[in-house]
TIRO-2110 file (N, C-alpha, C; in Angstrom, 1 decimal):
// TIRO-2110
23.7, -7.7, -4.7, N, 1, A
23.3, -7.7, -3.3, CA, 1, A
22.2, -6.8, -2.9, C, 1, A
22.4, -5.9, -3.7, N, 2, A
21.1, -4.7, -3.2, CA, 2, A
19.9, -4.9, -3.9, C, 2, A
19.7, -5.8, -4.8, N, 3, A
18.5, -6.4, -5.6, CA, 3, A
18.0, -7.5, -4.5, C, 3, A
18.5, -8.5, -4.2, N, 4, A
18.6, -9.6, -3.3, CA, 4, A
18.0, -8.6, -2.0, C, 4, A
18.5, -7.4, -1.4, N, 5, A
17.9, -7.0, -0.5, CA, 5, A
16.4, -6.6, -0.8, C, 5, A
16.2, -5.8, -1.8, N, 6, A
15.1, -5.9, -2.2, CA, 6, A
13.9, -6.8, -2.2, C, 6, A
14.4, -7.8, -2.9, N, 7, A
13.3, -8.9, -3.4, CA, 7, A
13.5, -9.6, -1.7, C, 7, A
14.2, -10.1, -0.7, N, 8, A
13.8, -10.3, 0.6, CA, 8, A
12.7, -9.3, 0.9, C, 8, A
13.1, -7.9, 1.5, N, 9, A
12.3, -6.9, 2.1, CA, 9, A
10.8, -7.1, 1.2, C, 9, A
10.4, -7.3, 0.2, N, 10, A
9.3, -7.6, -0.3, CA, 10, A
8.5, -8.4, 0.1, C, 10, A
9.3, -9.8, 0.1, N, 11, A
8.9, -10.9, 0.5, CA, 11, A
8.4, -11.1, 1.8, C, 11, A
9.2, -10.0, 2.8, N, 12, A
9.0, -9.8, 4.0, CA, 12, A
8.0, -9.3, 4.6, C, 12, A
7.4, -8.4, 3.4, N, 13, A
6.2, -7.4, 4.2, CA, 13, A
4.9, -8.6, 3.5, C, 13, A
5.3, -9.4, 2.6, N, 14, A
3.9, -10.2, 2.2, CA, 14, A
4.0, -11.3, 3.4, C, 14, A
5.3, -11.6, 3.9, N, 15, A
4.7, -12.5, 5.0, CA, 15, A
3.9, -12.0, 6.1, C, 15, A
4.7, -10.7, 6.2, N, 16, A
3.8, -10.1, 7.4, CA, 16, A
2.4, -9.8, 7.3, C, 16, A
2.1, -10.2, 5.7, N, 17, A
0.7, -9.5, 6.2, CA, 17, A
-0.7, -11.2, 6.5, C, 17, A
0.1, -11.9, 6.9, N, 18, A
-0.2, -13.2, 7.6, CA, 18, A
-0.9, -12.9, 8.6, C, 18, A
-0.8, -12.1, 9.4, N, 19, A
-1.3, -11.4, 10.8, CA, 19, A
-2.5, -10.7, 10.4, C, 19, A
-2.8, -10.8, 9.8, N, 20, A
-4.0, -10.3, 9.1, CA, 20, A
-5.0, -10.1, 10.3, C, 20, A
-5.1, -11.0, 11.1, N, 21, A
-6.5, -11.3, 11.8, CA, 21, A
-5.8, -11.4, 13.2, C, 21, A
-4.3, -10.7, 13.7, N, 22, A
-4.3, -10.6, 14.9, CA, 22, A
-4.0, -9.5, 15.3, C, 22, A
-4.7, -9.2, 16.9, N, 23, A
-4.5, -7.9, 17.3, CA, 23, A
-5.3, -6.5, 16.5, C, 23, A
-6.8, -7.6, 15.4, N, 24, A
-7.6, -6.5, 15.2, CA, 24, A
-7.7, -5.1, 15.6, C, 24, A
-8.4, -3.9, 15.7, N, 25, A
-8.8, -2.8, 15.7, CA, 25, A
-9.5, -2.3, 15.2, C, 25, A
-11.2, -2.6, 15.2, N, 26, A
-12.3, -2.3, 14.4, CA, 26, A
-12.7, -1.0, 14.4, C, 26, A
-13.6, -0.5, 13.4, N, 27, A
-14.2, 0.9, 13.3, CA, 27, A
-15.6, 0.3, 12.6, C, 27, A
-16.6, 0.6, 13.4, N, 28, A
-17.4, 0.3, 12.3, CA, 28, A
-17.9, 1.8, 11.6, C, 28, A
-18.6, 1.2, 10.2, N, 29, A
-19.1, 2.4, 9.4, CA, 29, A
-20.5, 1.9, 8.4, C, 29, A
-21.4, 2.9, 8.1, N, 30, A
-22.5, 2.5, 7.0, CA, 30, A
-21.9, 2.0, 5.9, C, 30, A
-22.5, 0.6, 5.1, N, 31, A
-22.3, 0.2, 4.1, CA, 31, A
-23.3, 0.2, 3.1, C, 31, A
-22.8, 0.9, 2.3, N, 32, A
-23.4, 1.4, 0.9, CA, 32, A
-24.2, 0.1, -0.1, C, 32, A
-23.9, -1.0, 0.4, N, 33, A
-23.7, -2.0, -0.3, CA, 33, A
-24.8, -3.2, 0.8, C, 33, A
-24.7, -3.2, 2.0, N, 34, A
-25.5, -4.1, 2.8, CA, 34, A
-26.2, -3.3, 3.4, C, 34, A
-27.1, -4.2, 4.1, N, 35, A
-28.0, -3.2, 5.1, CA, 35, A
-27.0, -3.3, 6.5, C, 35, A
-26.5, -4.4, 6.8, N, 36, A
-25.9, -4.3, 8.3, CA, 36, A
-24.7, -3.5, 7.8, C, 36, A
-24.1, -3.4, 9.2, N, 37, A
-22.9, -2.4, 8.8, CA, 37, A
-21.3, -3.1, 8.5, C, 37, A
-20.6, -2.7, 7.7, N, 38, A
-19.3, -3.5, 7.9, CA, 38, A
-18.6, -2.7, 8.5, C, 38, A
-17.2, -3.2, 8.4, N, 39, A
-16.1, -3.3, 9.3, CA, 39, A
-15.2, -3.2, 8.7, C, 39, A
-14.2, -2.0, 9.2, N, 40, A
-12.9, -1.6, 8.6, CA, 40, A
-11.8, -2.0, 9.6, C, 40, A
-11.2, -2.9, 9.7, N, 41, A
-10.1, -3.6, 10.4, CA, 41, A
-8.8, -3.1, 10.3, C, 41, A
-7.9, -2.4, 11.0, N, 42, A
-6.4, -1.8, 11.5, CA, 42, A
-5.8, -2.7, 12.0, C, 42, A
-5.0, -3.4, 11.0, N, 43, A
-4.0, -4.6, 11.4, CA, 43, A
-3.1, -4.4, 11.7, C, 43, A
-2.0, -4.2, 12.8, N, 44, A
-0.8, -4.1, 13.2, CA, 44, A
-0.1, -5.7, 12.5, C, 44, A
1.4, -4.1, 12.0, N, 45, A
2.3, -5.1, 11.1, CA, 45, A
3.7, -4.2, 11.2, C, 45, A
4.5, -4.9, 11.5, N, 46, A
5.8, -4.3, 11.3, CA, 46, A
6.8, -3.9, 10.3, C, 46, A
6.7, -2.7, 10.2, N, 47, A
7.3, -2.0, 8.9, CA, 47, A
8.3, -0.9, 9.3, C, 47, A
9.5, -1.2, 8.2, N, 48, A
10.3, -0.4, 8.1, CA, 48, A
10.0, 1.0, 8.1, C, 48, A
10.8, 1.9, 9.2, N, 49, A
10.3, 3.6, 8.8, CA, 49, A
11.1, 4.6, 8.4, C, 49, A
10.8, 5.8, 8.3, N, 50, A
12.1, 6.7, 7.5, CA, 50, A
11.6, 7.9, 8.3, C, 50, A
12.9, 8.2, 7.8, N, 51, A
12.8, 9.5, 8.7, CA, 51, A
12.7, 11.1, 7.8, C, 51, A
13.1, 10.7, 6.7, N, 52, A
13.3, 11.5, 5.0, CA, 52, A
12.7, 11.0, 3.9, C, 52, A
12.5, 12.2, 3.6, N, 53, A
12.0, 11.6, 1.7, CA, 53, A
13.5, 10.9, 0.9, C, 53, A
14.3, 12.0, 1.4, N, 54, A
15.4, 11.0, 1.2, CA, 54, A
15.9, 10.0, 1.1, C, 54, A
16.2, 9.2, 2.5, N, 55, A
15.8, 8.0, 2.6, CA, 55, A
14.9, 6.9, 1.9, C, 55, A
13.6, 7.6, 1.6, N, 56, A
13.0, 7.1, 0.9, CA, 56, A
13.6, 6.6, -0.9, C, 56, A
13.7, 7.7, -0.9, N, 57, A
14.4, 7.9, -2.5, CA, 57, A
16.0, 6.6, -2.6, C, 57, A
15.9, 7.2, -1.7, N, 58, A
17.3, 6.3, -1.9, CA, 58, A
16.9, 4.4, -1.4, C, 58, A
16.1, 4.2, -1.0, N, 59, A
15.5, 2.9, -0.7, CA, 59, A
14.9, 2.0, -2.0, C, 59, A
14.8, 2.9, -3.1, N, 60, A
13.9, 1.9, -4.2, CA, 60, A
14.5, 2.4, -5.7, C, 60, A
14.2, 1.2, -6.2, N, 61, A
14.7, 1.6, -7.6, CA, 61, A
14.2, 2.4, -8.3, C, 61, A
13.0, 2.6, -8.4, N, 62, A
11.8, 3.0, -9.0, CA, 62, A
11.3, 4.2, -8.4, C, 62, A
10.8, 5.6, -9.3, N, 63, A
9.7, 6.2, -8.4, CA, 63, A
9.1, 7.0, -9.8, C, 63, A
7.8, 7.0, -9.9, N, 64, A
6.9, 7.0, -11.3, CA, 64, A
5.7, 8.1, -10.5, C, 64, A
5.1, 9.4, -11.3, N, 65, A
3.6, 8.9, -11.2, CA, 65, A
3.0, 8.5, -11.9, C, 65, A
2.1, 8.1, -11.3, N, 66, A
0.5, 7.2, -12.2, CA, 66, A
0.1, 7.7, -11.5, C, 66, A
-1.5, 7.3, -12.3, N, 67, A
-3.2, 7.2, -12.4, CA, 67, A
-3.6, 5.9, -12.2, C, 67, A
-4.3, 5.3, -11.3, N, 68, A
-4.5, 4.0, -10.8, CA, 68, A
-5.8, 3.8, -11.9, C, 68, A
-5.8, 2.7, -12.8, N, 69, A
-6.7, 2.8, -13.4, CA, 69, A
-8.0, 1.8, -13.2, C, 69, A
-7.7, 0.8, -12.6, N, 70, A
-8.1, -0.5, -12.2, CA, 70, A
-7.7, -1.7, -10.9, C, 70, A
-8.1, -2.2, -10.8, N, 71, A
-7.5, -3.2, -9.6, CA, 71, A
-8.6, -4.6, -9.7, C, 71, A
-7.7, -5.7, -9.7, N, 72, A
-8.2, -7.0, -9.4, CA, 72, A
-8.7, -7.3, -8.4, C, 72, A
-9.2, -8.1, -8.2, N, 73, A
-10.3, -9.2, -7.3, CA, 73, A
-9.4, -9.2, -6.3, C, 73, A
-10.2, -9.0, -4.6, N, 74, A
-9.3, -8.9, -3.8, CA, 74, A
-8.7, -10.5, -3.5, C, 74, A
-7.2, -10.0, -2.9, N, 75, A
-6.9, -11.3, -2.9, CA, 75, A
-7.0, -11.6, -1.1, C, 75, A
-7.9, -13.0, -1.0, N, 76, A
-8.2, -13.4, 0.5, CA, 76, A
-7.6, -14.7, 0.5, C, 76, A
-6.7, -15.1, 1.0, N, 77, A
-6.2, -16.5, 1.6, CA, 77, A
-6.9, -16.8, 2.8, C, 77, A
-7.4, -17.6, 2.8, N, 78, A
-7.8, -18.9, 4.2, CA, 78, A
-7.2, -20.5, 4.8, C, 78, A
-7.2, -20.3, 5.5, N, 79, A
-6.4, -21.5, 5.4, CA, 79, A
-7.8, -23.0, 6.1, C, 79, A
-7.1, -23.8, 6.4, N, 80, A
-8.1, -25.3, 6.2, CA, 80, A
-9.5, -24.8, 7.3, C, 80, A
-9.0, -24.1, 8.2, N, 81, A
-10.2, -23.7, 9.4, CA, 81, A
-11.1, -23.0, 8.9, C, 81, A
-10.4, -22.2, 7.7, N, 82, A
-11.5, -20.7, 7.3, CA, 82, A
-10.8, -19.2, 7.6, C, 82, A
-9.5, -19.2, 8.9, N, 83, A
-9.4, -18.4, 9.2, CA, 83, A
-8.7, -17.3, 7.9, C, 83, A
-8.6, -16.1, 8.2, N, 84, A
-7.4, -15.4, 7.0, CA, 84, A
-6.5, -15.0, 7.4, C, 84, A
-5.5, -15.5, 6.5, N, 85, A
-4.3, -15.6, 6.7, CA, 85, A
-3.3, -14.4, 5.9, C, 85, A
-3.4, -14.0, 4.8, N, 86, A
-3.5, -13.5, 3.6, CA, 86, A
-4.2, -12.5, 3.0, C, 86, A
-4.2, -11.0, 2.9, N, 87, A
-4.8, -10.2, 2.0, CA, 87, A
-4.5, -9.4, 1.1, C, 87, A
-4.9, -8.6, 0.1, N, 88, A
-4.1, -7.8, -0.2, CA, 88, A
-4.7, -7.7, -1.8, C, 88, A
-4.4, -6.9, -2.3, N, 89, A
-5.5, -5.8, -3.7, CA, 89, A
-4.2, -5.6, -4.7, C, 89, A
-4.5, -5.8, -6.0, N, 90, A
-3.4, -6.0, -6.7, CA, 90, A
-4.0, -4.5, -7.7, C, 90, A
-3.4, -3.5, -7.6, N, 91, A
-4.0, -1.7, -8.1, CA, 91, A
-3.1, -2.2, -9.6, C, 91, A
-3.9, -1.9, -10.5, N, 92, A
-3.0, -1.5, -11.5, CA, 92, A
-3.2, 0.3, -12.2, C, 92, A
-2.3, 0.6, -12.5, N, 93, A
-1.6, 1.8, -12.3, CA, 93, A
-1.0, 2.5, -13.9, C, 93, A
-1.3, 3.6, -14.3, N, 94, A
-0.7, 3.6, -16.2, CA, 94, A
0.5, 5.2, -15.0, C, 94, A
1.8, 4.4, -16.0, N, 95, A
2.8, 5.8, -15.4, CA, 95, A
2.4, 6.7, -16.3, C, 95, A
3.0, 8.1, -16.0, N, 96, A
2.6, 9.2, -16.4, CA, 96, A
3.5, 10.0, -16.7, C, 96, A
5.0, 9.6, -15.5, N, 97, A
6.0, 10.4, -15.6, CA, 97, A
7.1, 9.5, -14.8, C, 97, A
8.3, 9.3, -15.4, N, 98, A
9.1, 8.7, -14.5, CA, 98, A
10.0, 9.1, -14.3, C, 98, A
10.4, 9.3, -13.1, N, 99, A
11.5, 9.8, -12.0, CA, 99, A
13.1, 9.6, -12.2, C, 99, A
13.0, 8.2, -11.9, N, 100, A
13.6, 7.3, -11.3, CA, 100, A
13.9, 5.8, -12.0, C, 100, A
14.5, 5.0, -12.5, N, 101, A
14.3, 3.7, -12.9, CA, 101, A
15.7, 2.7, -12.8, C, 101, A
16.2, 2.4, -11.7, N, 102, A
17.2, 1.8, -11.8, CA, 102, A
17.2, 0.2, -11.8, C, 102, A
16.0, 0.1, -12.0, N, 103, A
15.7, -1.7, -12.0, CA, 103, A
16.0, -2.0, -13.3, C, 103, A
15.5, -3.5, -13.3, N, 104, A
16.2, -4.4, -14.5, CA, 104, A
14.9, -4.0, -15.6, C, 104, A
13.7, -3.6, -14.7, N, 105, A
12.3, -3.4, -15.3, CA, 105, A
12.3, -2.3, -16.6, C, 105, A
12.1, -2.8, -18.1, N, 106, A
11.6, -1.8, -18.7, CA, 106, A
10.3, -0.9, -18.8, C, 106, A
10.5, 0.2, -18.3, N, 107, A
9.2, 1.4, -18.1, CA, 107, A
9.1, 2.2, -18.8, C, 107, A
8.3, 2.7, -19.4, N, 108, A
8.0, 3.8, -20.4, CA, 108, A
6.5, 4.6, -20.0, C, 108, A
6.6, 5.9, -20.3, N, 109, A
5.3, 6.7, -19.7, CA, 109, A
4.2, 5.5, -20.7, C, 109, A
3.0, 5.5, -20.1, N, 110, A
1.9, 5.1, -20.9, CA, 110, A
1.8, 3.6, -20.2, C, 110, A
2.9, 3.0, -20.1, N, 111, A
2.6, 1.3, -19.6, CA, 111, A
1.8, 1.5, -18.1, C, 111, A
0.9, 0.3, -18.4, N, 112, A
0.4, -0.4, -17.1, CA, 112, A
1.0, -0.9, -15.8, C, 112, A
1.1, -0.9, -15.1, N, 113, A
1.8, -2.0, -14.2, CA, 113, A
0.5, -2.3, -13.2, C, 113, A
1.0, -3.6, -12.4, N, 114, A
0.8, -3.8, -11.4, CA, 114, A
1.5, -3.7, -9.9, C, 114, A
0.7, -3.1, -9.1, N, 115, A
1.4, -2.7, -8.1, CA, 115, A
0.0, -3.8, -6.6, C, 115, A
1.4, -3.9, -5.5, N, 116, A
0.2, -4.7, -4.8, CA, 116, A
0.0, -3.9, -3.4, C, 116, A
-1.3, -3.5, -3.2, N, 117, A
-1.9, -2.9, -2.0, CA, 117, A
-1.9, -3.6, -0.8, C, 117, A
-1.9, -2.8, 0.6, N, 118, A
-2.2, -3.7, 1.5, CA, 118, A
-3.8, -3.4, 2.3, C, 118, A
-4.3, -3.1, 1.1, N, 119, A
-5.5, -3.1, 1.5, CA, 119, A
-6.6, -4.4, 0.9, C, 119, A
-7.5, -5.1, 1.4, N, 120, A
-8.6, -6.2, 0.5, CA, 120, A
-10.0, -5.6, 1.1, C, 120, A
-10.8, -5.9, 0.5, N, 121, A
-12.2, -5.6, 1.1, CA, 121, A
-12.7, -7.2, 0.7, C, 121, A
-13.1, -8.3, 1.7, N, 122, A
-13.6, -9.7, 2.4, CA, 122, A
-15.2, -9.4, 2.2, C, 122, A
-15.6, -9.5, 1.0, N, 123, A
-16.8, -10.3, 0.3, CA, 123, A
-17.8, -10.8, 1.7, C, 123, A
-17.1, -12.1, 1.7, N, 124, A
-17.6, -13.4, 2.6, CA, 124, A
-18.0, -12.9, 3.8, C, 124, A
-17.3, -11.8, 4.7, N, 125, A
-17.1, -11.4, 5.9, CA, 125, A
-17.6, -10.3, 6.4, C, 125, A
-17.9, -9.1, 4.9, N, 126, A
-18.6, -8.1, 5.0, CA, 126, A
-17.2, -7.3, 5.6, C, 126, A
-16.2, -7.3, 5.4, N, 127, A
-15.1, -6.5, 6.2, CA, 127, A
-13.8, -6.0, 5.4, C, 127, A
-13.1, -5.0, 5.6, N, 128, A
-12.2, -4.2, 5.1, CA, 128, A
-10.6, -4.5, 5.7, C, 128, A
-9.5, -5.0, 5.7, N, 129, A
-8.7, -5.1, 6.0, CA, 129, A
-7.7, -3.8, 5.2, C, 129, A
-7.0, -3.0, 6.2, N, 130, A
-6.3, -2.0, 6.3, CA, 130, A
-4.4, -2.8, 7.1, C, 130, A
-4.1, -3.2, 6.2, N, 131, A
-2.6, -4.0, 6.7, CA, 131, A
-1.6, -2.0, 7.1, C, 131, A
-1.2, -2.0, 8.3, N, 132, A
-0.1, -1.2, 8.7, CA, 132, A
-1.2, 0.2, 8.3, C, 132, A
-2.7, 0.2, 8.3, N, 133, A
-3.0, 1.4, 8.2, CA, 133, A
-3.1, 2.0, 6.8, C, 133, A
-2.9, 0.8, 5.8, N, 134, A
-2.3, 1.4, 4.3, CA, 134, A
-4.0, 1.4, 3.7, C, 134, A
-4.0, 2.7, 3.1, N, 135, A
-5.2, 3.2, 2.7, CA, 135, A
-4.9, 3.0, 0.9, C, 135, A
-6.2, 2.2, 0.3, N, 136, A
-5.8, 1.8, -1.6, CA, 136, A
-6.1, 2.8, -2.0, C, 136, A
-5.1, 3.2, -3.2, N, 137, A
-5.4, 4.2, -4.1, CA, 137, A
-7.1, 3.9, -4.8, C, 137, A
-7.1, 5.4, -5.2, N, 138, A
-8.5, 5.5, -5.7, CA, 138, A
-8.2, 5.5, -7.2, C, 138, A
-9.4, 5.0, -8.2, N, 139, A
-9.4, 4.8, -9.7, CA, 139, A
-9.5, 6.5, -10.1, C, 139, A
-8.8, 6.9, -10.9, N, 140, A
-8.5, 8.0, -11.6, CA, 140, A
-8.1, 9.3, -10.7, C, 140, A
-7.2, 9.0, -9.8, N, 141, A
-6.5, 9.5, -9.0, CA, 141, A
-5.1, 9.5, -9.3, C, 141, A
-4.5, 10.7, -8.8, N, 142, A
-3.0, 11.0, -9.7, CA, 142, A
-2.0, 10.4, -8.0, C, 142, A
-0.9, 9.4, -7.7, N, 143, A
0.1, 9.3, -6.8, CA, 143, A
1.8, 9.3, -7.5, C, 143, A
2.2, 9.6, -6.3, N, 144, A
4.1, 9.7, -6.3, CA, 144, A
4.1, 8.4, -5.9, C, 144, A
4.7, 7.0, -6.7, N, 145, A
5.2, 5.5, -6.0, CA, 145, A
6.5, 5.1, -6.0, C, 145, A
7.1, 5.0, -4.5, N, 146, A
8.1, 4.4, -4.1, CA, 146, A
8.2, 3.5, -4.8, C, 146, A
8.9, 2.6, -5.6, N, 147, A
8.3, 1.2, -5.8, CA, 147, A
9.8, 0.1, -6.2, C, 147, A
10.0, -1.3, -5.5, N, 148, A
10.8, -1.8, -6.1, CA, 148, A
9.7, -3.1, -6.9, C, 148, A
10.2, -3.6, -7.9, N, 149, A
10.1, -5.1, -8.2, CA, 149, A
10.2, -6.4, -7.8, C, 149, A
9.4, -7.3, -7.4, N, 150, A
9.2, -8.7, -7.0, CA, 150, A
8.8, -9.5, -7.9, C, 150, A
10.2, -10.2, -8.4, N, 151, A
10.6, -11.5, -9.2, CA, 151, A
9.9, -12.5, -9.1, C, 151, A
9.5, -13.0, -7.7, N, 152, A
8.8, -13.8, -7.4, CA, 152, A
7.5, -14.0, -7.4, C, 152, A
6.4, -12.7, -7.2, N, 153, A
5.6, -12.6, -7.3, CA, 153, A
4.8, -11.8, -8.8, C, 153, A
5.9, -11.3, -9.6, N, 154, A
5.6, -10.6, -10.8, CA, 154, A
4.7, -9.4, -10.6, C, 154, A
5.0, -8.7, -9.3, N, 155, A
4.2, -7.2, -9.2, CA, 155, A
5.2, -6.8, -8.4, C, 155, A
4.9, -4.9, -8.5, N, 156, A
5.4, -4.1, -8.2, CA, 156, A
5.1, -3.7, -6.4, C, 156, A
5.8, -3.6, -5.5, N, 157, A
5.7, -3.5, -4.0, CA, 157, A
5.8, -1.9, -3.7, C, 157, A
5.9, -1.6, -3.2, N, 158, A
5.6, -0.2, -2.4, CA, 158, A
6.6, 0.0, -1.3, C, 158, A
7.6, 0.9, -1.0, N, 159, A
8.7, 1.2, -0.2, CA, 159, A
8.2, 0.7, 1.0, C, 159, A
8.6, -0.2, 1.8, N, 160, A
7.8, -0.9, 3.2, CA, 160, A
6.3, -0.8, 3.5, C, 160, A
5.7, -0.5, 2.5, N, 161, A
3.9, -1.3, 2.8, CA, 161, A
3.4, 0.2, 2.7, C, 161, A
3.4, 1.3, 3.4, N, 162, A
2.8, 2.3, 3.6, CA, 162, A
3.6, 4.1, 3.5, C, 162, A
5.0, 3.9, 3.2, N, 163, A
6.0, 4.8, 2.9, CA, 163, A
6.3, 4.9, 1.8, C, 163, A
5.6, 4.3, 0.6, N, 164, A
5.8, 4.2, -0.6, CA, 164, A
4.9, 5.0, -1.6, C, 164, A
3.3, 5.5, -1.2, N, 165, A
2.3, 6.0, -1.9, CA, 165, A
2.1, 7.1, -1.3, C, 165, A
1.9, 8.4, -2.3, N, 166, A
1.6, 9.7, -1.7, CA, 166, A
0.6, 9.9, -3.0, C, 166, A
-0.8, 10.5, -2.1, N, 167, A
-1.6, 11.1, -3.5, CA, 167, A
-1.1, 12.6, -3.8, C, 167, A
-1.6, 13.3, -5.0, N, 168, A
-1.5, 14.6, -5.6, CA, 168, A
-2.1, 15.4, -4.8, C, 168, A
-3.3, 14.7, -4.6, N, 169, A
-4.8, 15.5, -3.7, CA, 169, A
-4.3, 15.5, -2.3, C, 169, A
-3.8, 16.6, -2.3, N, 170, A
-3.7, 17.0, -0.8, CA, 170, A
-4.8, 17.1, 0.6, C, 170, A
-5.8, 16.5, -0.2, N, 171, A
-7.4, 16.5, 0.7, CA, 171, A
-7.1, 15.1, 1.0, C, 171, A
-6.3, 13.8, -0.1, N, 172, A
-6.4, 12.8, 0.4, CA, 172, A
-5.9, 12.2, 1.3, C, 172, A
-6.4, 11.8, 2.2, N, 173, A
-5.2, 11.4, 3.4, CA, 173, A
-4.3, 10.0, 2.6, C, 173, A
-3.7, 10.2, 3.5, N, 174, A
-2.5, 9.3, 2.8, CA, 174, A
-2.3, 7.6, 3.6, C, 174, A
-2.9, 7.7, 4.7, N, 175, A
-3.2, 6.3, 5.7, CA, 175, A
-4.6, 6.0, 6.1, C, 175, A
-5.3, 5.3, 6.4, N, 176, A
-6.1, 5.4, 6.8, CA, 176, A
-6.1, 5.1, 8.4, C, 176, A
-7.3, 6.1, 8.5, N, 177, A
-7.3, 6.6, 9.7, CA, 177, A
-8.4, 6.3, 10.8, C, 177, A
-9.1, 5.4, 10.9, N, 178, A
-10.0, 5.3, 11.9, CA, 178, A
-10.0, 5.7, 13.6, C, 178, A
-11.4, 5.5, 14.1, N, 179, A
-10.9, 6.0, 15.1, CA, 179, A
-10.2, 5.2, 16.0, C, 179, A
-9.7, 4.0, 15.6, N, 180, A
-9.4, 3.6, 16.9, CA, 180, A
-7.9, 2.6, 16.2, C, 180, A
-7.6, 3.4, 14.8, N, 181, A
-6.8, 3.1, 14.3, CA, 181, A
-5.0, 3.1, 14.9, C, 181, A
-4.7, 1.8, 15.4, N, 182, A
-3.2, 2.4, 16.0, CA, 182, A
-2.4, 0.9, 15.4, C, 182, A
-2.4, 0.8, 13.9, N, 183, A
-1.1, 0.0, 13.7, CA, 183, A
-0.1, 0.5, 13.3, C, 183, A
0.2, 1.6, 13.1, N, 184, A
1.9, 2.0, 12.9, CA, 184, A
2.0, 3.0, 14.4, C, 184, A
3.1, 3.2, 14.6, N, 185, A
3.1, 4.4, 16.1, CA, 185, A
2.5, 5.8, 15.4, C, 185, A
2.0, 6.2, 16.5, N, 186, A
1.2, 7.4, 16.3, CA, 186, A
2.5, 8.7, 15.7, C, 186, A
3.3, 8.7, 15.8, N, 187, A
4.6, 9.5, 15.1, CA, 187, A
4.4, 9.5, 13.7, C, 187, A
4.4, 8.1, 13.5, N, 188, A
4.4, 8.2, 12.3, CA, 188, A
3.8, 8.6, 11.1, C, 188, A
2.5, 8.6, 11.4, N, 189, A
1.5, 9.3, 11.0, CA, 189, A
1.7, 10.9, 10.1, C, 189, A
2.3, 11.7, 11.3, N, 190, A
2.9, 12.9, 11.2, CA, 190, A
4.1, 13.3, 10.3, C, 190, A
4.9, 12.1, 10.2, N, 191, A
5.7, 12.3, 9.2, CA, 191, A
5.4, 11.4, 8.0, C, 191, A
4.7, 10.4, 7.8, N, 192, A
3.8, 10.3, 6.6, CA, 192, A
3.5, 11.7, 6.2, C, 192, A
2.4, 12.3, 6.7, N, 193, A
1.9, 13.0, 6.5, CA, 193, A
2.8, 14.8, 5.6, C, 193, A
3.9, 14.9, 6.2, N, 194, A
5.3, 15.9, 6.3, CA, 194, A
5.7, 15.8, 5.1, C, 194, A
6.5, 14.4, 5.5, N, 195, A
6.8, 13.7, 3.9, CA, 195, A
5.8, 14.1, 2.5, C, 195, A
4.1, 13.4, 3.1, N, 196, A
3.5, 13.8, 1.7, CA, 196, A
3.8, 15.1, 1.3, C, 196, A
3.7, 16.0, 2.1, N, 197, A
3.9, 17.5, 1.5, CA, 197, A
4.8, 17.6, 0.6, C, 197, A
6.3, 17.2, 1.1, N, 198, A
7.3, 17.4, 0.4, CA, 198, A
7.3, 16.3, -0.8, C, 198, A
6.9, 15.6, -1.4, N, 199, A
6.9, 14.7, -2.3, CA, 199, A
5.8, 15.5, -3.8, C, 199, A
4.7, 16.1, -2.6, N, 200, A
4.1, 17.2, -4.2, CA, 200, A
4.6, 18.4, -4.4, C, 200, A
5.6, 19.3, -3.4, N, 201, A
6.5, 19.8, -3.4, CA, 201, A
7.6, 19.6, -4.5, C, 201, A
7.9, 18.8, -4.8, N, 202, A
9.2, 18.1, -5.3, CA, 202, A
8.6, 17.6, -6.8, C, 202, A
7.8, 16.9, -6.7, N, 203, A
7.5, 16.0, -7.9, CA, 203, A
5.9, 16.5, -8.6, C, 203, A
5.1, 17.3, -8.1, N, 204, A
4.0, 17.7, -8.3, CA, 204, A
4.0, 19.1, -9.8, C, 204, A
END
């Protein structure tokens, strides 16, 4: 039953990230890459919150660090109009140290996984999709991951979209933050934030 809860709540946060394109919240910024400027997009999405690292801990089967070493082709869904429906960045990740493993999944330090982000950056559109504020790990960067398994989709999820990843680098923020960023409540932020402490506290 508690697997089954799992693999729903997974499933749940990939529907939600359907909403991709409602209720925007732009920031623009210089792009390194075009002359005009792009666009970093704050998608409001509904996500489970906690109130503990605790909670947290006790929410997933899994909790590992890795070194993100790579990530795939963003993934953009459109549907027949063009609009997007669908985003999301598939990080792969080598463990380093594992915690935690009460899944069916065999883990060993050294393996790869795939883990999936709610972050994409849109080619086509010149634009950055930030689902629930979730900021992607950086390539050769050390994180603490919440993480359960999706059967269905053959990658690893993140404790409700954005309560699942904490970096080492305490310089790094841990959401992203624009200025006019407000898809999780502004609380929350603060206890992301609290939490990260205590997670390199704990596991650092």
């Amino acid at each position: 039953m508690k697997k089954r809860m799992f693999i729903v709540g997974g499933s749940l946060l990939l529907i939600l990230v359907v909403i991709a394109c409602i209720y925007p919240l732009t920031q623009k910024k210089e792009s390194q890459n075009f002359a005009e400027n792009s666009t970093d997009i704050s998608v409001e999405a509904k996500v489970d919150e906690y109130q503990s690292l605790e909670a947290i801990e006790n929410n997933v089967e899994i909790i590992v660090k890795v070194e993100k070493t790579s990530e795939e082709e963003p993934i953009i869904w459109r549907n027949e109009h063009g609009s997007v429906y669908f985003v999301g960045t598939i990080g792969n990740v080598k463990i380093t140290e594992i915690y935690k493993n009460e899944s069916d999944r065999q883990l060993e330090t050294g393996d790869t996984i795939p883990v999936f982000e709610n972050e994409a950056y849109d080619s086509k559109e010149n634009v950055t999709y930030h689902v629930a504020d979730y900021k992607k790990m950086s390539e050769g960067k050390e994180y603490i991951l919440f993480l359960n398994y999706s059967d269905g989709d053959q990658w690893y999820v993140l404790c409700s979209a954005v309560w699942g990843k904490y970096p080492l680098d305490n310089s790094e923020p841990i959401l992203y933050k624009g200025d006019d960023s407000r898809a999780v409540m502004d609380s929350s932020y603060d206890l992301i934030d609290q939490i990260g402490l205590e997670v390199i506290d704990k596991y650092h």
